[in-house]
ROGU-200975 format. One record per residue (C-alpha): residue number from 0; x, y, z. Coordinates in pm, whole numbers, plus 50000, padded with zeros to 5 digits. Layout:
@tise NUM	xx X	yy Y	zz Z $
...
! end
This chain:
@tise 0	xx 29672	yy 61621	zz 02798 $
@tise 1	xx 29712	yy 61251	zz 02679 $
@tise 2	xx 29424	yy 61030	zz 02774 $
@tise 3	xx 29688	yy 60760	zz 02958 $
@tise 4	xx 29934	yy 60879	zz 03285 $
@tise 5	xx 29927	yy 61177	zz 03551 $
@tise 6	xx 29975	yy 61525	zz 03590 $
@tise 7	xx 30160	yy 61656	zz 03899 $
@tise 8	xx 29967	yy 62024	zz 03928 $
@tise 9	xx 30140	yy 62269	zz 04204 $
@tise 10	xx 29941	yy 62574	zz 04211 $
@tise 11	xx 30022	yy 62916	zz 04377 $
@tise 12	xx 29901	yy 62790	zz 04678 $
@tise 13	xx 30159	yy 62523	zz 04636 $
@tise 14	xx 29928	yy 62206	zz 04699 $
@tise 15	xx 29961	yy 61957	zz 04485 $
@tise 16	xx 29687	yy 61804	zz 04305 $
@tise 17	xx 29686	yy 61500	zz 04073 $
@tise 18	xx 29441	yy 61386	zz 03830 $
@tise 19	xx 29422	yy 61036	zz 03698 $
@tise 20	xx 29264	yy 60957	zz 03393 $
@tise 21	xx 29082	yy 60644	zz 03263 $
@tise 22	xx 29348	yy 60364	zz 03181 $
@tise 23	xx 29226	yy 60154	zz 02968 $
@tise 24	xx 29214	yy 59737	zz 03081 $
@tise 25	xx 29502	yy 59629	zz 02897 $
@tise 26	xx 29688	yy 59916	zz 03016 $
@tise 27	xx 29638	yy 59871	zz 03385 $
@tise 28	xx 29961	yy 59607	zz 03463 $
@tise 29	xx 30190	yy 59841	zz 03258 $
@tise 30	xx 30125	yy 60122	zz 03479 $
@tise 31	xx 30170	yy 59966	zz 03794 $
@tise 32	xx 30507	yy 59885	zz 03657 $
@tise 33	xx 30567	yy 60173	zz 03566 $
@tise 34	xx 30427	yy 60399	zz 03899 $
@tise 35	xx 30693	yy 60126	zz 04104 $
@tise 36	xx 30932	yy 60169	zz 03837 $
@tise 37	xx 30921	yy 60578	zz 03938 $
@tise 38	xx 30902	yy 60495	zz 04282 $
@tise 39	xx 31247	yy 60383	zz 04291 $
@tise 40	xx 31427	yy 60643	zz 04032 $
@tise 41	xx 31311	yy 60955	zz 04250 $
@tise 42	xx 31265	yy 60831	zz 04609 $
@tise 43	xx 31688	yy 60890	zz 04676 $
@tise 44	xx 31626	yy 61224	zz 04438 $
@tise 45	xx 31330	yy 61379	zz 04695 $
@tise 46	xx 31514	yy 61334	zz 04996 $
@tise 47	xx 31750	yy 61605	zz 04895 $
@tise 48	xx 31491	yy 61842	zz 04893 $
@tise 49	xx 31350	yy 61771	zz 05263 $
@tise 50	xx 31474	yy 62018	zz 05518 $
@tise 51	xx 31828	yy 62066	zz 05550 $
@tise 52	xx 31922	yy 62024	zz 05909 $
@tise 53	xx 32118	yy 61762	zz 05883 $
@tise 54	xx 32342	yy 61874	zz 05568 $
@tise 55	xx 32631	yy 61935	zz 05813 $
@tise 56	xx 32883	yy 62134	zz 05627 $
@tise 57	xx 32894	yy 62322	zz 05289 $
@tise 58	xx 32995	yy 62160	zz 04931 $
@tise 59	xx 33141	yy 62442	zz 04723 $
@tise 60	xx 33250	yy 62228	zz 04464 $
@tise 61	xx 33172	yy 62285	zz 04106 $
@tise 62	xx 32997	yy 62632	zz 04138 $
@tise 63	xx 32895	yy 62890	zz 03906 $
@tise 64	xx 32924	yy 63287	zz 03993 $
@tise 65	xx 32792	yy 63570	zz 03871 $
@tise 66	xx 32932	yy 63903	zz 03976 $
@tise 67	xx 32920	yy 64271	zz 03772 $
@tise 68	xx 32753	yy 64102	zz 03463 $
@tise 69	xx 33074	yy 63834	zz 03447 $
@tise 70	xx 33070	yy 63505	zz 03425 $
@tise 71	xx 33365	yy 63273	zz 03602 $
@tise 72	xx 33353	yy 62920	zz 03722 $
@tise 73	xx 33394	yy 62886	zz 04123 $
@tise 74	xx 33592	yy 62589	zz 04253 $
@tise 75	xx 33371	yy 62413	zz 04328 $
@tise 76	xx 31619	yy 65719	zz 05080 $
@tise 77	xx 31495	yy 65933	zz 05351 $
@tise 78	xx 31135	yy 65814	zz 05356 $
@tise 79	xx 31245	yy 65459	zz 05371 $
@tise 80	xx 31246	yy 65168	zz 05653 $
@tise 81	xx 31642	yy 65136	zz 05718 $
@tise 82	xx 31757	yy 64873	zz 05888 $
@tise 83	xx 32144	yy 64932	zz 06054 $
@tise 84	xx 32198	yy 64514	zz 06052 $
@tise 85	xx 32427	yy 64378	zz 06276 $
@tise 86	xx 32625	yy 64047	zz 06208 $
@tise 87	xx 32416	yy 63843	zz 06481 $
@tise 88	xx 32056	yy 63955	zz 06306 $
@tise 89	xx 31855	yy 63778	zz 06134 $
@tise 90	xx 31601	yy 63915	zz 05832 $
@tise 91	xx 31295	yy 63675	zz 05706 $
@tise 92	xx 31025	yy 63828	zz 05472 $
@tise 93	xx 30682	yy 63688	zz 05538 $
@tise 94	xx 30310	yy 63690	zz 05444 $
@tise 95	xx 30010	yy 63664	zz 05686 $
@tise 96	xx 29686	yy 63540	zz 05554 $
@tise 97	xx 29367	yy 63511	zz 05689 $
@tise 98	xx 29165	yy 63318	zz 05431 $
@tise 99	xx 29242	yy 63417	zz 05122 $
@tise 100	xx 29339	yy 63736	zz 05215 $
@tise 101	xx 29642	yy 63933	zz 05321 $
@tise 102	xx 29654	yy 64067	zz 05634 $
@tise 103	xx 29849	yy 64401	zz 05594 $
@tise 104	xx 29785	yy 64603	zz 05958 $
@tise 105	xx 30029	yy 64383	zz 06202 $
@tise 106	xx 30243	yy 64533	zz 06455 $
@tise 107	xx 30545	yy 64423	zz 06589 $
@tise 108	xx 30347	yy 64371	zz 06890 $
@tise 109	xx 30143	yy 64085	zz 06711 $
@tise 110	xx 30444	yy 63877	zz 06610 $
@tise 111	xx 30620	yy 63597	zz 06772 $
@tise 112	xx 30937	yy 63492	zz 06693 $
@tise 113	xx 31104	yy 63161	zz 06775 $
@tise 114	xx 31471	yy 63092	zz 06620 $
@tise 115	xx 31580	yy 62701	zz 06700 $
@tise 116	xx 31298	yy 62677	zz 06873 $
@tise 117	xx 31381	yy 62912	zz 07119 $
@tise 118	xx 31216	yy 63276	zz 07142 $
@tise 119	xx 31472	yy 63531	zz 06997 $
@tise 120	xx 31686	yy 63800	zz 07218 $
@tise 121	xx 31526	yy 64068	zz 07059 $
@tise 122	xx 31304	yy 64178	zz 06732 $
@tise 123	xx 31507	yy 64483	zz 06594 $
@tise 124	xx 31330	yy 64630	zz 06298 $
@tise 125	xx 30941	yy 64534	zz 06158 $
@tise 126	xx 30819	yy 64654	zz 05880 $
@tise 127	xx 30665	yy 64608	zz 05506 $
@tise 128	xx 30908	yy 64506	zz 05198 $
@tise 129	xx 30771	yy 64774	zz 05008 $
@tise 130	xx 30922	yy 65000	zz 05206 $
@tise 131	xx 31256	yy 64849	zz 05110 $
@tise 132	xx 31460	yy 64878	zz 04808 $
@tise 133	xx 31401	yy 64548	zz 04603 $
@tise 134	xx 31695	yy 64376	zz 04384 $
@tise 135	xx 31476	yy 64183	zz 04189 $
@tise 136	xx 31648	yy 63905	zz 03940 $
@tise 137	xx 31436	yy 63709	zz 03615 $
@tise 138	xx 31634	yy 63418	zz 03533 $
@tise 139	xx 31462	yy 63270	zz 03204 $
@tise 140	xx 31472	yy 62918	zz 03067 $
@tise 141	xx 31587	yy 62938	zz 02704 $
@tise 142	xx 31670	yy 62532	zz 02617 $
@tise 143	xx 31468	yy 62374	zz 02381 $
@tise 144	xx 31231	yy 62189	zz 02624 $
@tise 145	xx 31055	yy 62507	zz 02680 $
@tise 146	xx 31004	yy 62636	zz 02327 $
@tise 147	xx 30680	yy 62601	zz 02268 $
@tise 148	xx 30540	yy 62907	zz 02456 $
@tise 149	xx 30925	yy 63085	zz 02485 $
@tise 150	xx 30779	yy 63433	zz 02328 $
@tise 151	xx 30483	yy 63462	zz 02540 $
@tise 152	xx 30649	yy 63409	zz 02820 $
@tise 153	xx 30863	yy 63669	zz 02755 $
@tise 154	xx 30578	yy 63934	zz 02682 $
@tise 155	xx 30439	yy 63789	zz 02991 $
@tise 156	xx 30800	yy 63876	zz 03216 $
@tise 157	xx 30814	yy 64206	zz 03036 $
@tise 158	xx 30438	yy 64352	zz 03174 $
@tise 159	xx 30588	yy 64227	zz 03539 $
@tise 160	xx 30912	yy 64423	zz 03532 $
@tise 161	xx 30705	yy 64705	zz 03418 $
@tise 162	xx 30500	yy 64721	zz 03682 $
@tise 163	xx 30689	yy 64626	zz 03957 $
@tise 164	xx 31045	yy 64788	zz 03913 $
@tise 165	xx 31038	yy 65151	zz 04106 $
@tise 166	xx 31306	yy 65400	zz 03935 $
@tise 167	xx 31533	yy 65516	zz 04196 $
@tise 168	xx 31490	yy 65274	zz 04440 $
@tise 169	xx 31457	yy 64915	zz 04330 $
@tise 170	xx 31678	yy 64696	zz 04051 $
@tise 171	xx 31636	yy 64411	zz 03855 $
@tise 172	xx 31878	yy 64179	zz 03625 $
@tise 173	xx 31807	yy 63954	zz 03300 $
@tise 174	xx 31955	yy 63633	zz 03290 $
@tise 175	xx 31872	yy 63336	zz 03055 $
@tise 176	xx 32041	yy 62986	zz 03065 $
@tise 177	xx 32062	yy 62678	zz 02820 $
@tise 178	xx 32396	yy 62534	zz 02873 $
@tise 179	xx 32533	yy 62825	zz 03026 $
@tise 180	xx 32365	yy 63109	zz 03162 $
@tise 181	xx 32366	yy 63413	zz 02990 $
@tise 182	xx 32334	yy 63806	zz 03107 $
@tise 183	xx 32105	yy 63988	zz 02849 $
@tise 184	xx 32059	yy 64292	zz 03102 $
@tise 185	xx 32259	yy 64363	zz 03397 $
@tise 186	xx 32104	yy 64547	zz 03696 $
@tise 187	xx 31855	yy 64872	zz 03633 $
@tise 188	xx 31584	yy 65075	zz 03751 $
@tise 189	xx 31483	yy 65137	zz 03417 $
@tise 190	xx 31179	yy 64894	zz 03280 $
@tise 191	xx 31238	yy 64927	zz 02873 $
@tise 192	xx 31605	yy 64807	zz 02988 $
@tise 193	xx 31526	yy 64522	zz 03147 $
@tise 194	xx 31238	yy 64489	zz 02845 $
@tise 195	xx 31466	yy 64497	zz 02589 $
@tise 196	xx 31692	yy 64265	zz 02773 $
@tise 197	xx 31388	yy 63989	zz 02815 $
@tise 198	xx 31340	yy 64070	zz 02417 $
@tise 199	xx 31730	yy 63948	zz 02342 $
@tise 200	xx 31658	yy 63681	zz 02535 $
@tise 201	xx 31747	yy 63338	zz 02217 $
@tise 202	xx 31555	yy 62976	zz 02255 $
@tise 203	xx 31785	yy 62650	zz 02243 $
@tise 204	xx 32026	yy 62450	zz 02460 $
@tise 205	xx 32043	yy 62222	zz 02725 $
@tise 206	xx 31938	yy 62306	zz 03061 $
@tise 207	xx 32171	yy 62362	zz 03341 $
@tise 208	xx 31914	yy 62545	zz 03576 $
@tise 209	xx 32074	yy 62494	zz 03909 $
@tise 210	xx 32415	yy 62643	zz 03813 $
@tise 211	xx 32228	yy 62933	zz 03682 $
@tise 212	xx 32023	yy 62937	zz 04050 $
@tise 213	xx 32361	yy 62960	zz 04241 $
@tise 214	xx 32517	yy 63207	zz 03971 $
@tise 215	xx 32198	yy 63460	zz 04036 $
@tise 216	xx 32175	yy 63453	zz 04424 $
@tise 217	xx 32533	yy 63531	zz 04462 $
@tise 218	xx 32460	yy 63842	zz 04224 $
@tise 219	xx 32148	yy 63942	zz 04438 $
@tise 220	xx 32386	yy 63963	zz 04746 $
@tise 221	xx 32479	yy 64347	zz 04665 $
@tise 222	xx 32405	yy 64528	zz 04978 $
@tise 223	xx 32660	yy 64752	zz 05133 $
@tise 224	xx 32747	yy 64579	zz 05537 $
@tise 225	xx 32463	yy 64753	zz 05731 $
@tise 226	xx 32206	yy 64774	zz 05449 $
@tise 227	xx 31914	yy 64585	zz 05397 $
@tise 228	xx 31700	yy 64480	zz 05085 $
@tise 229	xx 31445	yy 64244	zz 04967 $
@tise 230	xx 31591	yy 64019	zz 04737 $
@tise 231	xx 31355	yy 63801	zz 04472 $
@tise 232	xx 31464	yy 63534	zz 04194 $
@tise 233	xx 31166	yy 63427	zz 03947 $
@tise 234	xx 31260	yy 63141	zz 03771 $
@tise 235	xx 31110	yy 63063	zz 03433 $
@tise 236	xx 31155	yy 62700	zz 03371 $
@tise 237	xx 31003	yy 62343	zz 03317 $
@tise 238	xx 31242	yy 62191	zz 03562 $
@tise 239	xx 31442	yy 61929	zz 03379 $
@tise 240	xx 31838	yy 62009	zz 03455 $
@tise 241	xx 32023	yy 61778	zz 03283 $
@tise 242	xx 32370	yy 61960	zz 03221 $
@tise 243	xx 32440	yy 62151	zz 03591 $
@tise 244	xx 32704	yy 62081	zz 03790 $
@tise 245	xx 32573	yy 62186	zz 04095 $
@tise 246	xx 32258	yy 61993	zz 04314 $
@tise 247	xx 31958	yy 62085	zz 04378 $
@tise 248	xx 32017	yy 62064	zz 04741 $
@tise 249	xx 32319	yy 62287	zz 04694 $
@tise 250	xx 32091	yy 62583	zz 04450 $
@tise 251	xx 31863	yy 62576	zz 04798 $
@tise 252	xx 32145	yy 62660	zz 05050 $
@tise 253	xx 32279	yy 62870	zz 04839 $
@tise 254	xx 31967	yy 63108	zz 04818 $
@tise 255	xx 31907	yy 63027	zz 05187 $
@tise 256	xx 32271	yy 63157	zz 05287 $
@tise 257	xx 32162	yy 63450	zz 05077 $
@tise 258	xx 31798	yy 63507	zz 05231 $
@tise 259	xx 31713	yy 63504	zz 04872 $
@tise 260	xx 31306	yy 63413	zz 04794 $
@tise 261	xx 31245	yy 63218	zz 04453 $
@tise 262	xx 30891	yy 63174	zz 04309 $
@tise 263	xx 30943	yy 62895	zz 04042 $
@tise 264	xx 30709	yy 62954	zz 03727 $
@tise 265	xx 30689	yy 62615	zz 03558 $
@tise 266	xx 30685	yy 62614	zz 03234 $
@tise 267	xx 30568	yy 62288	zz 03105 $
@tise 268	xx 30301	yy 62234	zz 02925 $
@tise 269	xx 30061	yy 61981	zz 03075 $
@tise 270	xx 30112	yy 61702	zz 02844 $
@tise 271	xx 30298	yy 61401	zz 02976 $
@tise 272	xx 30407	yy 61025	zz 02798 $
@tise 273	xx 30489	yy 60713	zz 02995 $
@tise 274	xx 30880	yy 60763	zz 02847 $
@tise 275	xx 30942	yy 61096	zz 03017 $
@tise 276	xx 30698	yy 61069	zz 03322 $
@tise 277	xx 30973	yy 61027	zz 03543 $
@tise 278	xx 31209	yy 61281	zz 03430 $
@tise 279	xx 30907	yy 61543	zz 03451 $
@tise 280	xx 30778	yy 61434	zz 03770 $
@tise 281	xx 31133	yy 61522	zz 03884 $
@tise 282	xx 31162	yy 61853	zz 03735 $
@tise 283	xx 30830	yy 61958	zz 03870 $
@tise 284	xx 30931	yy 61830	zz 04224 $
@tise 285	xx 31247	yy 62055	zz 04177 $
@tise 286	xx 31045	yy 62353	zz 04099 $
@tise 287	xx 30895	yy 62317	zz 04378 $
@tise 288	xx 31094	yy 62239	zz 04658 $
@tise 289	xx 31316	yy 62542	zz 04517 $
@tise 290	xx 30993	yy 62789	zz 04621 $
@tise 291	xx 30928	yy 62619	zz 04923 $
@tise 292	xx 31238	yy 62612	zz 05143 $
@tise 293	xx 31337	yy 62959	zz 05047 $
@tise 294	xx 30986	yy 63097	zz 05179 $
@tise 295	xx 30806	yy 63159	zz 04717 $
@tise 296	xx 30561	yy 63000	zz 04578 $
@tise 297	xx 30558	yy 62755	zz 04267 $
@tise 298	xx 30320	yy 62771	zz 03977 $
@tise 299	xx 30251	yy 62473	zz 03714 $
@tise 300	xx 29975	yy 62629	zz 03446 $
@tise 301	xx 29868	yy 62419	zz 03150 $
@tise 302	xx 29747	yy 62797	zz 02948 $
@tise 303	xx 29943	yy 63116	zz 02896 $
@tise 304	xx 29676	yy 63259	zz 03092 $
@tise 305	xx 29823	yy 63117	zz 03386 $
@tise 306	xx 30153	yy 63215	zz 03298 $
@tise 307	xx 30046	yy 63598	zz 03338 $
@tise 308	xx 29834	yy 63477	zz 03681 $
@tise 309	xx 30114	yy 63358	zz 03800 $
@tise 310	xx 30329	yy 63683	zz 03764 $
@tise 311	xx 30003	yy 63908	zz 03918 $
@tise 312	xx 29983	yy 63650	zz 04205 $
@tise 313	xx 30400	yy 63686	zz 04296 $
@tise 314	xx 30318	yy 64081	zz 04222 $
@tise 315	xx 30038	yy 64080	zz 04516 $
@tise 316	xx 30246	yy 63853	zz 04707 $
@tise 317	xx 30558	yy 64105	zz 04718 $
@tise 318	xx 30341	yy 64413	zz 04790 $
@tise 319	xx 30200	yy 64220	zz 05107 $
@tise 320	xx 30535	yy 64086	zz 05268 $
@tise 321	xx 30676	yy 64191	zz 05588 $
@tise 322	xx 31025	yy 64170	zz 05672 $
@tise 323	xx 31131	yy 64116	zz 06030 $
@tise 324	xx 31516	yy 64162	zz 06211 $
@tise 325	xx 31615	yy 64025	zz 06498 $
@tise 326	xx 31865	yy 63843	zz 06707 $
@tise 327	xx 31867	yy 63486	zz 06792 $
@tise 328	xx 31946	yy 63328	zz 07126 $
@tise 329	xx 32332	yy 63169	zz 07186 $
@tise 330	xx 32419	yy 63241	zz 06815 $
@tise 331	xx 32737	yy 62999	zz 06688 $
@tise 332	xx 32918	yy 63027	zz 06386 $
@tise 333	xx 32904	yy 62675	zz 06323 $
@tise 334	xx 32708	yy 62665	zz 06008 $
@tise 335	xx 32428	yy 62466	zz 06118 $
@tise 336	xx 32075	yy 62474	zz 06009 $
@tise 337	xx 31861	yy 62679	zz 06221 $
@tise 338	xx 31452	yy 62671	zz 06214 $
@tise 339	xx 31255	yy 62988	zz 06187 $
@tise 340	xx 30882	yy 63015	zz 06365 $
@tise 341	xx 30679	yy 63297	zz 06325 $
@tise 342	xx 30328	yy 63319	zz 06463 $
@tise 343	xx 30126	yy 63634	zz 06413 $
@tise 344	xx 29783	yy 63683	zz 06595 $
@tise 345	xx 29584	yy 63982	zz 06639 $
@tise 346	xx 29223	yy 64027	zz 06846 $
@tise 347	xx 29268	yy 63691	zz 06968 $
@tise 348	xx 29264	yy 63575	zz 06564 $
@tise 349	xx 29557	yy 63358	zz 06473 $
@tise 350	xx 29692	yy 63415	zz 06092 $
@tise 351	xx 29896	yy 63169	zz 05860 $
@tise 352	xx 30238	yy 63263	zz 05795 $
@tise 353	xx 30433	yy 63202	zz 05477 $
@tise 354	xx 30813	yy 63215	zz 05534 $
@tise 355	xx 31156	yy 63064	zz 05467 $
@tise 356	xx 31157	yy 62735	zz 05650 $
@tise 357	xx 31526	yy 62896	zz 05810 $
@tise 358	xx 31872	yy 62975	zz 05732 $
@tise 359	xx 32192	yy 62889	zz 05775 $
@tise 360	xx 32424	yy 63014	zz 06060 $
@tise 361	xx 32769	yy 63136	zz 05973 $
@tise 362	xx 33117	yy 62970	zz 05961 $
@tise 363	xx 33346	yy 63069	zz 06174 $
@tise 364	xx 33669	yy 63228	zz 06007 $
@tise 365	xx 33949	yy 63077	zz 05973 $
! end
C-alpha cells in the first residue's frame, strides 16, 4: 500500500474499515483538498445506492439481456422442499447468526415476518436452500484493471464450482465481461464444464459491469411458473464501470425484481494514488451496495489468500440460508418498493438476520 491516502476495506462481514496512514507535513493541505474534492464527485453518486423506496417507476432503457447463451440489446426431485408459488408470494433467503455462528435448527414457529411493515397473511413454505435446486451464475471481470491477479482468480472460482455445484440438481453459468460480456459456459451440472469455461475465460477491455449484472439476473430467472430455486450471482470485479449503459441503481432492481443474491468479490488490489482515489472509492462503494440491498456479502482482500476466503465464506454462507414463502397483506401491483422484516428468536434468544432489504411489487398489466 502507498505510504500517502486511504484504503476503503469491506470485509465479509461487510463493515467498513479505513486506515489512515502518516501524511507527511507538507502533504497535509493537499489532502484536505483533495478528501473535499471527493466529497463532492461521489456524494450525488451514493445516493443511488440508498434504499429504493422512492424510485417510483422502472427505467428499462438501455438494457442488456442474456437468454439461452445469446446476447441481444434490450430497449432500453422427490426428496426435495417444493414450493407450489403462487403469484401473491413472496420468497427471501436468509441467514441467522448468533455470534459468529449460524444458527441452523429454526422452525417456522421461530420466525416473524413483517412485509411493509405489516405482519404477512400467511408464511407458506420454510425451509433450508440446500434443499433447493441452486442456479448458480460466476460473472468474471476480464478488463485490464484487474489483470494483475486474473489467473488466480480463476483457479480460485474453479475449486468453488467444484465444490458447490450438485449434478442433477443444481446449475451454474460462466460469464466474463470487458466491453461486452461474454458466455464462456452456458448452464451445467457438470464442474470440469463450468472449469473449463472459467479456463477460456481472456484478460483485457473496458469494464461495463452493470450491463453484464442486468444481462446475468435475467438469465438466472429460469424457473418453470410454480417452481422455486435459489438463485446466486458472484461477481468478480474491482468495481470501476466505465463503459455500461445501465446504473447502478438500475443492476440493483434488476436483481431485486429477480430475488437474485450477489456477493461482490472485489478484486482490487489494495494500493491506491491520490489521481484515482476517487474513481476507486466509487467502485468499491458499488461493490458493495450491489451485496447489500440484494441480501450477499462483499469482500475487498489485499492477498489471494483472501480471494479463496472469500469463496469458502459465500460457500458456508449458502449451506446455512433459509428460504421463507409467504403472502403479504393488501398486495398491489403498483410496482412500489416494499420492506422485508424478519426476526427469528428461539428460547427467549433473539438472532441477527441477514436478508434482502425487500423487493419490488409487480406492475399491473396492461
Amino acid at each position: 500500500m502507498a505510504s500517502d491516502g486511504a484504503t476503503l476495506r469491506v470485509t465479509g462481514e461487510s463493515s467498513v474499515k479505513v486506515r489512515l496512514v502518516r501524511i507527511g507535513c507538507g502533504k497535509i493541505t493537499a489532502a484536505i483538498l483533495l478528501v473535499l474534492l471527493i466529497g463532492l464527485v461521489l456524494t450525488p453518486w451514493v445516493g443511488e445506492g440508498e434504499d429504493r423506496e422512492s424510485s417510483g417507476g422502472r427505467n428499462s432503457n438501455h438494457e442488456v439481456s442474456l437468454l439461452d447463451g445469446e446476447l441481444s440489446a434490450a430497449g432500453s426431485d422427490s426428496d426435495l422442499w417444493t414450493v407450489q408459488k403462487r403469484v401473491d408470494e413472496v420468497t427471501v433467503f436468509f441467514t441467522a447468526t448468533d455470534g459468529h455462528r449460524f444458527v441452523q435448527n429454526l422452525t417456522q414457529d421461530n420466525i416473524r415476518v413483517m412485509d411493509d411493515h405489516r405482519p404477512v397473511a400467511r408464511i407458506s413454505a420454510f425451509g433450508h436452500q440446500r434443499e433447493l435446486p441452486l442456479r448458480l451464475g460466476l460473472l468474471v471481470d476480464t478488463s485490464a484493471s484487474v489483470s494483475p491477479r486474473f489467473r488466480f482468480e480463476q483457479h480460485a472460482a474453479t475449486q468453488f464450482l467444484r465444490k458447490i455445484v450438485r449434478r442433477g440438481l443444481d446449475k451454474a453459468f460462466v460469464l466474463g465481461f470487458a466491453d461486452h460480456p461474454n458466455l464462456t459456459q452456458d448452464y451445467s451440472d457438470d464442474p470440469e464444464q463450468l472449469a473449463a469455461g472459467v479456463a477460456r475465460l481472456r484478460n483485457g477491455g473496458g469494464t461495463a459491469l452493470f450491463d453484464a449484472i442486468y444481462g446475468a439476473c435475467e438469465k438466472l430467472t429460469t424457473a418453470k411458473a410454480g417452481e422455486a430455486e435459489a438463485r446466486i450471482l458472484i461477481v468478480l470485479s474491482d468495481g470501476d464501470d466505465n463503459t455500461s449503459r445501465t446504473t447502478l441503481s438500475r443492476a440493483i432492481e434488476i436483481a431485486q425484481i429477480r430475488d437474485v443474491t450477489i456477493y461482490a468479490i472485489n478484486t482490487r488490489i489494495e494500493s491506491i494514488d491520490f489521481v484515482n482515489l476517487a474513481r476507486t472509492a466509487k467502485g468499491d462503494a458499488a461493490m458493495k451496495e450491489l451485496a447489500a440491498q440484494t441480501g450477499g456479502r462483499s469482500f475487498v482482500q489485499v492477498s489471494n489468500w483472501e480471494v479463496t476466503r472469500a469463496f469458502s465464506v459465500i460457500e458456508e454462507e449458502m449451506r446455512n440460508r433459509y428460504s421463507v414463502s409467504y403472502q403479504p397483506r393488501d398486495l398491489e401491483e403498483n410496482g412500489r418498493f416494499r420492506r422485508i422484516e424478519i426476526v427469528a428468536e428461539k428460547s427467549g434468544r433473539r438472532f441477527r438476520i441477514h436478508a434482502r432489504k425487500g423487493y419490488y411489487a409487480k406492475l399491473k398489466s396492461p
